[in-house]
C-alpha positions, 0 to 999 in steps of 0.5 A, a space after each residue: 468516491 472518485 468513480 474512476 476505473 482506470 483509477 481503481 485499477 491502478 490502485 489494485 495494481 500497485 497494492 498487489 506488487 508493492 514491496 512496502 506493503 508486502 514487507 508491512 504484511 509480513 510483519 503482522 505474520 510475525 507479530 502474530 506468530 509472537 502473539 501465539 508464542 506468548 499465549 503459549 507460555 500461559 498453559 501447560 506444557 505436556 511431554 509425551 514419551 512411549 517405548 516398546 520392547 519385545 523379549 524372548 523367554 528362557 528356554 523351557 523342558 521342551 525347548 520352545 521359547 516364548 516370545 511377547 512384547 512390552 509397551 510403555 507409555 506416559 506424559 509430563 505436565 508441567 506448568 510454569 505459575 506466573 505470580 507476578 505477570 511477567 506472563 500475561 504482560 508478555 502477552 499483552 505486549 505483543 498483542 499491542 505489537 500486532 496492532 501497531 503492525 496493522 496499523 502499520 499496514 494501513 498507513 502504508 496502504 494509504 500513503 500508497 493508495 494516496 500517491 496513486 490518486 495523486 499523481 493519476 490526478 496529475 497526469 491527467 490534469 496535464 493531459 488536459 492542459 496539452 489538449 487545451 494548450 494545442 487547441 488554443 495554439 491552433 485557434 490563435 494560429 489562425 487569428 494571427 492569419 487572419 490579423 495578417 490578411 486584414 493587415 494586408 487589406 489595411 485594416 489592421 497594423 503590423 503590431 497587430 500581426 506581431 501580436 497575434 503571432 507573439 501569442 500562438 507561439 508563446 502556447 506552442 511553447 507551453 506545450 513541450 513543458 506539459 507534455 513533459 510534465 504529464 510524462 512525469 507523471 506517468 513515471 511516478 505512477 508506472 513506479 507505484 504499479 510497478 509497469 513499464 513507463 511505455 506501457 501505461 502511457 498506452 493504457 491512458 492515452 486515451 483522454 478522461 476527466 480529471 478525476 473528483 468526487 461527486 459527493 462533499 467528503 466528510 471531514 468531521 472535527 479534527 479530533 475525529 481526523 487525528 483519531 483517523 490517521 493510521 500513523 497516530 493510531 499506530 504510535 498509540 500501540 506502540 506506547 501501549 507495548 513498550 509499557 506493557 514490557 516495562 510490566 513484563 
């Protein structure tokens, strides 16, 4: 909804190189291989065995000996029976333990994603605030020269000089406070994407509109919000597990 490339690509950027997301993935390949233990357990188990044994016969009245060979094979079924559901409970439980661990996945995607976003918005907020900030110092600069001449023609006072001069050095001043304050967040943003701080202040030096949405984004009502979080979702299925094993 933003509609902001460099945005979308930040984005993707730290999605493929963040250690939280990758730690929040390989917990949902754990949660499933525990998934497909447990659904194990409900069939059969089945042993396969096989031998092959190959012998010589006594001699014979004519001295020759003949040789053959012998093979076995078999299997065992066996099939644990599950009369109070400690089984199915078991599965049921983890089945609950992968959903918490998507959920999990998603609320890290995005308070990731939602920090991205942010701090872009920062930086390029204060982006626009130094430009504004050097435009105003430099028409106020040229105000206070002005002031001085026509103080010097008579028309205007010395307070009025000191007054114009007052005010583009206060914006000078400002302006050091956000540049310092756009580098900040540039640093976030090169933390999130894992790149170095040098290299993304190239890649946005080059100005663009504060980000924002060209549509009203749909809130809903706050049950349709509360149901939307990820982390309550999560908790959900985390309760759902845990009484699953006190079934097991």
């Amino acid at each position: 909804r933003l509609r902001d490339p460099e945005l979308n690509t930040l984005v993707d950027e730290a999605v493929a190189g963040n250690l939280d997301v990758a730690t929040a993935k390989a917990k949902i390949r754990e949660a499933r291989a525990s998934y497909r233990q447990s659904r194990a357990a409900l069939f059969p188990s089945v042993d396969r065995s096989g031998s092959a044994t190959r012998h010589k016969s006594a001699t014979t009245k004519s001295g020759s000996r003949a040789i053959y060979s012998e093979y076995q094979a078999g299997f065992d079924a066996s099939w644990e029976l599950d009369l109070f559901g400690a089984s199915h409970g078991s599965v049921e439980a983890a089945r609950y333990g992968l959903d918490a661990s998507e959920e999990e996945l998603r609320s890290t995607l995005l308070t990731l994603v939602g920090d991205v976003a942010s701090y872009y918005a920062q930086a390029r907020g204060y982006q626009a605030r130094v430009a504004l900030a050097r435009r105003s110092a430099a028409s106020q600069r040229q105000t206070a020269e002005l002031t001085r001449t026509m103080a010097q023609a008579g028309t205007a006072t010395a307070a009025d000089v000191a007054k114009a001069m007052g005010q583009a050095s206060s914006t000078e001043a400002d302006i050091p406070t956000l540049e310092a304050s756009y580098a900040e967040a540039v640093h976030r943003l090169s933390v999130l994407t894992g790149r170095p701080p040098a290299a993304l202040s190239e890649r946005l030096k080059r100005g663009a509109p504060i980000p924002a949405p060209r549509l009203p984004i749909p809130t809903g009502i706050p049950a349709d919000i509360l149901l939307a979080r990820p982390d309550v979702r999560m908790a959900e299925r985390q309760y759902a597990q845990y009484t699953a094993k006190v079934g097991q």
